[in-house]
Backbone as CSV, one residue per row, in Angstrom:
resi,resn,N_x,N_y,N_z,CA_x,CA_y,CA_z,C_x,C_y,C_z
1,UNK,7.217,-30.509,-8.679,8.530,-31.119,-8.747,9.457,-30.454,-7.733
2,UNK,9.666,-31.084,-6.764,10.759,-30.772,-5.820,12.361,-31.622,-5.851
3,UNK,13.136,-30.820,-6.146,14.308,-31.411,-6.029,15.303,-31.083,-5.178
4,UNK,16.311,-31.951,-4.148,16.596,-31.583,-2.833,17.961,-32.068,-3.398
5,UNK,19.342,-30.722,-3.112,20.820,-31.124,-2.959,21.556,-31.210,-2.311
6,UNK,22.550,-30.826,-1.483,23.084,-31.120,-0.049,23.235,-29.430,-0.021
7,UNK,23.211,-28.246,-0.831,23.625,-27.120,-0.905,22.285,-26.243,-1.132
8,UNK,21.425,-26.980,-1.593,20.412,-25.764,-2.834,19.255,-26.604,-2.664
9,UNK,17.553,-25.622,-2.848,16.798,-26.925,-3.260,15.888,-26.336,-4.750
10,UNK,15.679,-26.678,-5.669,15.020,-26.496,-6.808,13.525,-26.502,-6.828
11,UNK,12.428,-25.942,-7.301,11.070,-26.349,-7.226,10.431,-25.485,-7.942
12,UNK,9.624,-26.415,-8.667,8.923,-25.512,-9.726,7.329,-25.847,-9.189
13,UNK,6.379,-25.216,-8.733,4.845,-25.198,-8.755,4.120,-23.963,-8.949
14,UNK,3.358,-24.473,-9.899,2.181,-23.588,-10.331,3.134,-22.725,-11.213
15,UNK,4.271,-23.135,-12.292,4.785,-22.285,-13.313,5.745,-21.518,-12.816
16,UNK,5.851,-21.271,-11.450,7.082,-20.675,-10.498,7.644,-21.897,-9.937
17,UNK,9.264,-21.120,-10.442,10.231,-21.751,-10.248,11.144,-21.368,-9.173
18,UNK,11.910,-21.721,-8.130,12.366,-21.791,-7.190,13.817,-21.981,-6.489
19,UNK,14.883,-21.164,-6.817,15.923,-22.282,-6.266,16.227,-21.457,-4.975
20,UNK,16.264,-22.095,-4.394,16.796,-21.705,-2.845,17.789,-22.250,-2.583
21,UNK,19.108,-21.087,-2.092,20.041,-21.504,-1.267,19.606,-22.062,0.160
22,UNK,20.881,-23.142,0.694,20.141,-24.237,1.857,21.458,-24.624,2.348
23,UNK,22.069,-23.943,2.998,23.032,-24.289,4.151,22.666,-22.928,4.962
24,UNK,21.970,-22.539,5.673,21.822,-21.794,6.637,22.592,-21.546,7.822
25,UNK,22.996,-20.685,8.985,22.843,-19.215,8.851,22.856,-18.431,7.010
26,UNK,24.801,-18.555,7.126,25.383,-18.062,6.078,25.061,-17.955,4.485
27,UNK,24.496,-19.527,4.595,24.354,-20.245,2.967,26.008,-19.788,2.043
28,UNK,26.737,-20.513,2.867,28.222,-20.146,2.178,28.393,-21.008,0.411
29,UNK,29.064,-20.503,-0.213,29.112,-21.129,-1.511,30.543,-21.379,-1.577
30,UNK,30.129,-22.617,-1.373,31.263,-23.652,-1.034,31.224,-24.248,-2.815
31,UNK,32.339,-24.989,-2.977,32.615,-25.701,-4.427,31.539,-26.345,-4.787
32,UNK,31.175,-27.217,-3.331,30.262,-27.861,-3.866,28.994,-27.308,-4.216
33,UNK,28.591,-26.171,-3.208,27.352,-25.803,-3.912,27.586,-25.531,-5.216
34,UNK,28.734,-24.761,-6.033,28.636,-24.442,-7.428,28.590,-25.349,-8.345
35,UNK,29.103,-27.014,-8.007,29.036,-27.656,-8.310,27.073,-28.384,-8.381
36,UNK,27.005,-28.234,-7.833,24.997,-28.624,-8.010,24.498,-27.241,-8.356
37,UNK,24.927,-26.172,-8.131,24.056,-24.803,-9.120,24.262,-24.858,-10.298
38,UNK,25.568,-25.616,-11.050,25.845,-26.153,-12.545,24.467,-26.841,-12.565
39,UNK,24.896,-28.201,-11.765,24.025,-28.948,-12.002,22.564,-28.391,-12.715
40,UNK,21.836,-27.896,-11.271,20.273,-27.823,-11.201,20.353,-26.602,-13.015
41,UNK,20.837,-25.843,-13.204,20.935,-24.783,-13.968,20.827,-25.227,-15.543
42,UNK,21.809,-26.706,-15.586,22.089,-27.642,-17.166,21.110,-28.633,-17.431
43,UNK,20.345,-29.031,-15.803,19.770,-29.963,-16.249,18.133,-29.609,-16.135
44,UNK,17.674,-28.478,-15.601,16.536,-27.821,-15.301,16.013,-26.266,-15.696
45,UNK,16.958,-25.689,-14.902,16.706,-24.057,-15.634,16.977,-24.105,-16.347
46,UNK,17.823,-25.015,-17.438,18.527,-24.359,-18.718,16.993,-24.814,-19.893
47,UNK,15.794,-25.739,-19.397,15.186,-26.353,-19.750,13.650,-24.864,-20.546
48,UNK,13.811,-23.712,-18.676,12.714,-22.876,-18.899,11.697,-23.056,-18.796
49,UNK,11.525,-24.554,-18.036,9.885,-25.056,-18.055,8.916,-24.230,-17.039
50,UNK,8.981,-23.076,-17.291,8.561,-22.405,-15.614,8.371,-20.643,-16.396
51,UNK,7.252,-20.096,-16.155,7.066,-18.561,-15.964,8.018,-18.147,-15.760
52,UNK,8.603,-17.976,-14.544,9.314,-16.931,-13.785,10.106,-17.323,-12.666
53,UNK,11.697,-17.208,-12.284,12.465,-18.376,-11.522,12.855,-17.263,-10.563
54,UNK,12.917,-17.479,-9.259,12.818,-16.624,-8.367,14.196,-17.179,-6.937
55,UNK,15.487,-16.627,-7.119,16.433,-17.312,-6.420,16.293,-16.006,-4.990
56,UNK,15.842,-17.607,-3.888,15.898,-16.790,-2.496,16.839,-17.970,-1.488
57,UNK,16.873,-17.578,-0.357,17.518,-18.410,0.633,16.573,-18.981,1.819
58,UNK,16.889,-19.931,2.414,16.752,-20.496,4.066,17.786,-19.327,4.851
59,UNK,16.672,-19.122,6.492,17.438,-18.551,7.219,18.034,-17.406,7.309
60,UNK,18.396,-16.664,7.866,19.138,-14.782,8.159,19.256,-14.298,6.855
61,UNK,20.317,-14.886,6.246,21.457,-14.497,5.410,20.928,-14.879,3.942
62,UNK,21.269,-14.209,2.585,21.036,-14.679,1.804,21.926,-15.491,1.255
63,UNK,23.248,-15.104,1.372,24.379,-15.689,1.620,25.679,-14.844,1.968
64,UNK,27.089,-15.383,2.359,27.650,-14.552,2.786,28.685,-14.915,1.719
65,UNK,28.952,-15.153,0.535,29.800,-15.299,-0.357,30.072,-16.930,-0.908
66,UNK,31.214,-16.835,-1.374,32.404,-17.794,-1.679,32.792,-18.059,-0.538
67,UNK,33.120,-19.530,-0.333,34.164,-19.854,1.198,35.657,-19.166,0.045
68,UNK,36.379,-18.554,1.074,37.327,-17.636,0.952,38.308,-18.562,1.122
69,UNK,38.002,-19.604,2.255,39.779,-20.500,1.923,39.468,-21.225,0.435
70,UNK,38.581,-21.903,-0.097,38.628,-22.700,-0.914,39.083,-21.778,-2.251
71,UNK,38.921,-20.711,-2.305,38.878,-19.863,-3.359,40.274,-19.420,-3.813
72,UNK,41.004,-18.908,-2.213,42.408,-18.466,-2.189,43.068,-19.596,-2.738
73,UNK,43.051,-21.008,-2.216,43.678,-21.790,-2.680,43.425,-22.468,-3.946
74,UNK,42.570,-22.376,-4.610,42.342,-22.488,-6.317,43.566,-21.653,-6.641
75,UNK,43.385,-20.235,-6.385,44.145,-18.945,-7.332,45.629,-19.631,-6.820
76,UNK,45.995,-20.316,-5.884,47.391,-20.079,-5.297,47.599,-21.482,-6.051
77,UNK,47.110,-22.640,-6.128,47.660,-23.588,-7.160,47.955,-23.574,-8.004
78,UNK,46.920,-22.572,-9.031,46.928,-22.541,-10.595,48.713,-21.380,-10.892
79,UNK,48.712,-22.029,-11.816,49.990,-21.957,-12.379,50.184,-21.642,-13.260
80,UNK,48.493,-20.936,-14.189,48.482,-20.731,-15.705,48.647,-19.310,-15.725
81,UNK,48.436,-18.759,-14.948,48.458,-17.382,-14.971,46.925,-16.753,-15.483
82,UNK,46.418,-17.837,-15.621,45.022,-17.544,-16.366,43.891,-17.787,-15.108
83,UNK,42.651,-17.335,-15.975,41.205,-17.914,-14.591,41.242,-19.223,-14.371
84,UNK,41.745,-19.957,-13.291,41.507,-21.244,-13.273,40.004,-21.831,-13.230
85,UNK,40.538,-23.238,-13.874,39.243,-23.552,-14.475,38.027,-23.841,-13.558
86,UNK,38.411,-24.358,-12.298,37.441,-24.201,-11.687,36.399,-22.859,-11.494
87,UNK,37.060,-22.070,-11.462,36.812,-20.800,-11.500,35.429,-20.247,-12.741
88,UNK,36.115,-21.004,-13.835,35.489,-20.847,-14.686,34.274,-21.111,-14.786
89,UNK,34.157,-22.966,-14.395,32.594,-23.897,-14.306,32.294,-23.446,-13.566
90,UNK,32.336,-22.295,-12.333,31.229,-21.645,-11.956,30.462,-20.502,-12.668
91,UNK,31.286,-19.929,-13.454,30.845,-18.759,-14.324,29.624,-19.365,-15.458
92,UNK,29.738,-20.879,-15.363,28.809,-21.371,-16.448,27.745,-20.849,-15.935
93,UNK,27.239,-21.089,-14.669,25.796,-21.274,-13.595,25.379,-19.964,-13.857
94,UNK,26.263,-18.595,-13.976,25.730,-17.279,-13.824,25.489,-17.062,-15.487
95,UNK,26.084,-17.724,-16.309,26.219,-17.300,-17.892,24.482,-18.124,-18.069
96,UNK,24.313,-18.959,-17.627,22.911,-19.726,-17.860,21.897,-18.813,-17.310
97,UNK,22.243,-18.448,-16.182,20.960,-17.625,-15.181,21.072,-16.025,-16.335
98,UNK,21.753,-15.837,-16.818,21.381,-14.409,-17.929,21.065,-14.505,-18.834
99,UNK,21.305,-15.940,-19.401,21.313,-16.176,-20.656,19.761,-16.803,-21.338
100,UNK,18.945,-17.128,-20.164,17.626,-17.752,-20.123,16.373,-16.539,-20.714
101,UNK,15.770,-16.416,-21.102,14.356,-15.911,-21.547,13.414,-15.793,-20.696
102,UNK,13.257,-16.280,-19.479,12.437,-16.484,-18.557,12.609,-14.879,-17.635
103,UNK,11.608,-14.225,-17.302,12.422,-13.345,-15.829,12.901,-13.767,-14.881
104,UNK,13.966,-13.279,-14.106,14.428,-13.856,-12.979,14.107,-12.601,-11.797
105,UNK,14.158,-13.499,-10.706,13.738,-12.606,-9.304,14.385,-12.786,-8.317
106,UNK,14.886,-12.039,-7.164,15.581,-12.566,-5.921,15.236,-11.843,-4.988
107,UNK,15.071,-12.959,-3.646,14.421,-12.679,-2.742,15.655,-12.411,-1.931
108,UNK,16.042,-11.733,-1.432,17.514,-11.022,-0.410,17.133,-10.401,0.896
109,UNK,17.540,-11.529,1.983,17.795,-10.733,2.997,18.926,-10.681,3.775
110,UNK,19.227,-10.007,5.218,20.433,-10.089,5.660,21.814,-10.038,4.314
111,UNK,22.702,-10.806,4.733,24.373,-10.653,3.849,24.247,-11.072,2.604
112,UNK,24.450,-10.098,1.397,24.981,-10.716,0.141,25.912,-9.958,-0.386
113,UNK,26.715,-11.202,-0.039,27.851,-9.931,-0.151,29.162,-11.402,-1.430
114,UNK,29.980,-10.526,-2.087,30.825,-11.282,-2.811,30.389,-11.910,-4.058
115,UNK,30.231,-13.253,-4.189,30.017,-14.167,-5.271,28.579,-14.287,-4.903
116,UNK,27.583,-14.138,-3.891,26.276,-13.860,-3.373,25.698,-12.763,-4.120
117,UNK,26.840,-11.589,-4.180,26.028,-10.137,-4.601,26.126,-10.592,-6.519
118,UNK,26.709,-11.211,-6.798,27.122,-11.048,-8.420,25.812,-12.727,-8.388
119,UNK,25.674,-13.300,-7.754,24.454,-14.290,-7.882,23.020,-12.839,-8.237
120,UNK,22.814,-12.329,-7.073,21.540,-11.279,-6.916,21.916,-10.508,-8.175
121,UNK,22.593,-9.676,-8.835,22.587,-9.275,-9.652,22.066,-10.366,-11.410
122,UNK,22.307,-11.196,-10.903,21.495,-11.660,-12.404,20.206,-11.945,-12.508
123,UNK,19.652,-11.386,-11.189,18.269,-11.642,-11.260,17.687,-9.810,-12.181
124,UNK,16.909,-10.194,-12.782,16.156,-8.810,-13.204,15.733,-8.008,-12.199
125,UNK,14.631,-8.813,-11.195,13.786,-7.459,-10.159,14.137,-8.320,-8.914
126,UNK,14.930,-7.158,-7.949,15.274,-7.936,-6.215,14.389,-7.302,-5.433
127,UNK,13.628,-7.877,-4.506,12.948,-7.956,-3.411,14.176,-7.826,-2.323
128,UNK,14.269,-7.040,-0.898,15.065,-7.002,0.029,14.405,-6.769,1.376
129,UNK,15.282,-7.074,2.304,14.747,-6.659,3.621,15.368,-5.713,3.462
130,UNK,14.657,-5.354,5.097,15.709,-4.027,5.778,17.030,-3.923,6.595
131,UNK,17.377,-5.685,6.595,18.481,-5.468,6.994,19.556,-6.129,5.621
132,UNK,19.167,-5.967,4.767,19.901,-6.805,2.992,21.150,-5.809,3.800
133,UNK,22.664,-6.463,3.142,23.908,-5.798,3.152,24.164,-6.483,2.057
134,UNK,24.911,-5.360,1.112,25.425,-5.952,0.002,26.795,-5.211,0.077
135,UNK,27.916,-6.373,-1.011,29.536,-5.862,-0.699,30.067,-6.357,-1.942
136,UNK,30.880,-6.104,-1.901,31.914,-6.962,-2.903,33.760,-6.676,-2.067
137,UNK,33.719,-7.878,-1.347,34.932,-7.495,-0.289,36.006,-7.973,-0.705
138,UNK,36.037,-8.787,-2.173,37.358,-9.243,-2.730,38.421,-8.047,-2.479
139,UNK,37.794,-7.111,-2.643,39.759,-6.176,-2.894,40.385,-6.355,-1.321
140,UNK,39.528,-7.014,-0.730,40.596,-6.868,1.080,41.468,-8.141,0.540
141,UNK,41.479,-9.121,-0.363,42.165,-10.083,-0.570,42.426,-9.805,-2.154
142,UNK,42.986,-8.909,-2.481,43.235,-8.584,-3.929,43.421,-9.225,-5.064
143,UNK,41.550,-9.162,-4.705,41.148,-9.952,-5.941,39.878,-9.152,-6.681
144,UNK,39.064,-9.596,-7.498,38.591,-8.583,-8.234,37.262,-10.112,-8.105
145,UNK,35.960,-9.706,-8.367,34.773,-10.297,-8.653,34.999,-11.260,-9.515
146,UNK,34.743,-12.751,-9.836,35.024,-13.052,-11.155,34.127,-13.991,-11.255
147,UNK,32.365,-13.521,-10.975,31.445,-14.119,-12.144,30.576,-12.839,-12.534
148,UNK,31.113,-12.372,-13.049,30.835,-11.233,-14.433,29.885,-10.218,-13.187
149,UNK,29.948,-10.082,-11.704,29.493,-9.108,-11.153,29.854,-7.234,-11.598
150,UNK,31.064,-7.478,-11.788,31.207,-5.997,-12.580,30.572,-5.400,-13.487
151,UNK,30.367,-6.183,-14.306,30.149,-5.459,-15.754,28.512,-5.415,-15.388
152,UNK,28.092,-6.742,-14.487,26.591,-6.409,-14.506,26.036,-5.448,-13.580
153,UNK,26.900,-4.858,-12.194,26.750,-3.653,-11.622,26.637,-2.209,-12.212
154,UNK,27.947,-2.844,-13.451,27.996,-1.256,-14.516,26.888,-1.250,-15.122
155,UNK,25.992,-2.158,-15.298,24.949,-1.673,-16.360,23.701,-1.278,-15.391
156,UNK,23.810,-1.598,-13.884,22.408,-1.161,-13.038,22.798,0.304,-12.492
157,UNK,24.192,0.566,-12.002,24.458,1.553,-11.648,25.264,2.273,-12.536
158,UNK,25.351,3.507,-11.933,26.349,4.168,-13.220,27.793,3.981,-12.802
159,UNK,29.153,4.803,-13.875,30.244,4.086,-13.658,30.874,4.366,-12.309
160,UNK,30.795,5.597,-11.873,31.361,5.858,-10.625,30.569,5.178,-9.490
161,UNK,29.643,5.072,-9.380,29.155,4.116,-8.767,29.913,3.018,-8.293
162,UNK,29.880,2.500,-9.295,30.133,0.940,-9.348,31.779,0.910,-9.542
163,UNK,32.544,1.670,-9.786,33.636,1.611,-9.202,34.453,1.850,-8.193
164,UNK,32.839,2.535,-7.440,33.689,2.878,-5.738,32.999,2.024,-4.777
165,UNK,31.804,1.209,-5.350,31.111,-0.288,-4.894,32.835,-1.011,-4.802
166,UNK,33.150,-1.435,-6.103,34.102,-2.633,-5.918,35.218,-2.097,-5.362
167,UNK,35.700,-1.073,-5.270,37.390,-0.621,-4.965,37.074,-0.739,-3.423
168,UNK,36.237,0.150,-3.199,35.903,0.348,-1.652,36.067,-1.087,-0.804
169,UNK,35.590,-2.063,-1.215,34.706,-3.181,-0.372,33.726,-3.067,0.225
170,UNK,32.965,-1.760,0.246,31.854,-0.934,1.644,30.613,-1.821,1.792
171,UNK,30.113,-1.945,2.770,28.513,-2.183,3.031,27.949,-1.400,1.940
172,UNK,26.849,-1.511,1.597,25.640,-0.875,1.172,24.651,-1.141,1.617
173,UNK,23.329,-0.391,2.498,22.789,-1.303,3.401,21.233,-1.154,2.283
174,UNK,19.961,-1.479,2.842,18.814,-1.458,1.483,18.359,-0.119,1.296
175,UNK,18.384,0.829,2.261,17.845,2.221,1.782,18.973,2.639,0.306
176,UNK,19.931,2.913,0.687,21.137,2.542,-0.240,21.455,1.624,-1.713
177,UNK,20.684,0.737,-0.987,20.575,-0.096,-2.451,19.728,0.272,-3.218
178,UNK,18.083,0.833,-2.684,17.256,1.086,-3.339,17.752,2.488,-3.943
179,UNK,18.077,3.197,-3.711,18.839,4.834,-4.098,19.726,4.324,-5.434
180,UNK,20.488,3.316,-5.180,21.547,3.329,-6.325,20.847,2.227,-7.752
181,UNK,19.629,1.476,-7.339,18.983,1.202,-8.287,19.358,-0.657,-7.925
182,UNK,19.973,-1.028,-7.395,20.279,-2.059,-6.899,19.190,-3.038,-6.302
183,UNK,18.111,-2.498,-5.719,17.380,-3.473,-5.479,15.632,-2.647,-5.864
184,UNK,14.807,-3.517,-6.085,13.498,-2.555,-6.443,12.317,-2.621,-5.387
185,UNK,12.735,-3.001,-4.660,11.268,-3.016,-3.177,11.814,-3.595,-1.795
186,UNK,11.329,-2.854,-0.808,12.018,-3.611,0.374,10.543,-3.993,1.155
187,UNK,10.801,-5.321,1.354,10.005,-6.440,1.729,10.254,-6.856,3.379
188,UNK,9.446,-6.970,4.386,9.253,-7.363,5.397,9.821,-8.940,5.288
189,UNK,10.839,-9.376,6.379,11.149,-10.732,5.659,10.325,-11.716,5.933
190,UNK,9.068,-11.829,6.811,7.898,-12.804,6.670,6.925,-12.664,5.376
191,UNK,7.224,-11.899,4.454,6.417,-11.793,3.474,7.194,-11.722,1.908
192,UNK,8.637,-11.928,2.181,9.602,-11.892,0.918,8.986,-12.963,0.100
193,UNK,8.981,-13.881,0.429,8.949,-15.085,-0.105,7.308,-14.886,-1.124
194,UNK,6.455,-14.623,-0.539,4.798,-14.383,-0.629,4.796,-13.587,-1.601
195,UNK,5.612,-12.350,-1.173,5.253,-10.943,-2.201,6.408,-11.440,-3.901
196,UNK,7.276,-12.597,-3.710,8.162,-12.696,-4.765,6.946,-13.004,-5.618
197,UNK,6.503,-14.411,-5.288,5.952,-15.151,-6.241,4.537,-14.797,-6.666
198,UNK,4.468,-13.194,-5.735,2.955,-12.780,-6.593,3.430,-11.909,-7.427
199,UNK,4.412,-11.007,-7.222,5.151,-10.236,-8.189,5.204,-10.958,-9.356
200,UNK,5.946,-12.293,-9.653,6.738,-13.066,-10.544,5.268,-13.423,-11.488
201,UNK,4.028,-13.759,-10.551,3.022,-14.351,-11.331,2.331,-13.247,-12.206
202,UNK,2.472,-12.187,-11.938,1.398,-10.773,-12.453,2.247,-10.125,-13.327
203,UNK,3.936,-10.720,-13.863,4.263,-10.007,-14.809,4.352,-10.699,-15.854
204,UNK,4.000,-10.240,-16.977,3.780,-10.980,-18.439,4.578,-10.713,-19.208
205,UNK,5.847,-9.810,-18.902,7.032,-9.886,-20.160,7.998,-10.904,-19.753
206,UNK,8.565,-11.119,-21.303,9.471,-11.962,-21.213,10.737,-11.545,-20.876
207,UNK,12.133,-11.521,-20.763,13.353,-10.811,-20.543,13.977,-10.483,-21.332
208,UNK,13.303,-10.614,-22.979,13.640,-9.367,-24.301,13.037,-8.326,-23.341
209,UNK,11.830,-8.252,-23.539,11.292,-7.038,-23.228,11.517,-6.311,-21.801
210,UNK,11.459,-7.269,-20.986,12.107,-6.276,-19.907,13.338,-5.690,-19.880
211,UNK,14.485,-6.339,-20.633,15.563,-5.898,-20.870,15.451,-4.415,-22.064
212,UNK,14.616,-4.652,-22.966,14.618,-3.370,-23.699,14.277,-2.139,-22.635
213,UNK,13.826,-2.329,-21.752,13.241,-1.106,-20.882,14.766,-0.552,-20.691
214,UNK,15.552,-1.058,-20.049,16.577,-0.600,-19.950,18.185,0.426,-21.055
């Protein structure tokens, strides 16, 4: 089953499941992509028909965030003083991707940085190149992460860590990531893709149990 969106493409064979970001260089996450990562997430992943779901990208980048104008101007309309709601129906897509039983995996190379890095974090085990950069650059536009990337950094890294990750905005490059517990293998990027889905096939817990490890 292959399914193709103007942002993302979905695919489940042989019990591995697949979503790939698909606007290349960048793979920017534009509205609309969050709008079809709802999608594919309510009407497919939320389903579980699949072993093990493994989110990688097309091209350099794994992605380079949120488009930053579309984002600023959500926060600058809303008038509630609250998370606007758009804001919110994206938080569904990441509340589904944790909330599933299945393991999750991500294949990361080049930029993930922003609403990209808090995507990679809900995967259980990340695969990276050697050139992965990970960020969280909201505070240059003082703003703070807002699909639950914090709290899920606090639980991979410890607190100082992860509070001089987000205050800072800094690179973290993969030697770095692997040190702070952030990513678990660094992968040649002609073989990310290869080494995910043999990883994904040879592990037999479910994400109770891998989560109890922790």
């Amino acid at each position: 089953m292959i399914m193709n969106y103007n942002t993302i493409k979905y695919n489940v064979n042989e019990g591995i499941a697949t979503l790939t970001l698909n606007q290349p260089p960048e793979n920017i996450m534009s509205l609309l992509f969050f709008e079809e990562l709802l999608n594919v997430c309510t009407t497919e992943i939320k389903k579980e028909n699949f072993q093990a779901l493994i989110i990688s990208s097309e091209g350099r980048h794994f992605s380079s965030g949120a488009n930053i104008n579309e984002l600023v101007r959500i926060i600058q309309q809303d008038t509630t003083n609250q998370i606007p709601e758009k804001l919110m129906t994206n938080l569904q897509s990441f509340q589904i991707l944790n909330q599933i039983n299945k393991p999750v995996f991500a294949a990361i190379s080049g930029m993930c940085i922003g609403s990209a890095f808090e995507l990679a974090l809900c995967a259980d085990y990340r695969l990276i190149t050697k050139n992965a950069l990970f960020a969280f650059p909201e505070v240059s536009f003082a703003l703070m992460p807002g699909l639950g990337g914090v709290s899920m950094l606090r639980h991979i890294a410890d607190f100082a860590n992860a509070l001089e990750i987000v205050i800072s905005g800094r690179f973290i490059n993969s030697e770095e990531a692997i040190n702070l517990g952030l990513a678990n293998r660094i992968v040649e990027k002609k073989y990310i893709t290869k080494v995910s889905i043999e990883v994904a096939k040879s592990l037999k817990l479910n994400r109770y149990l891998i989560r109890s490890l922790s």
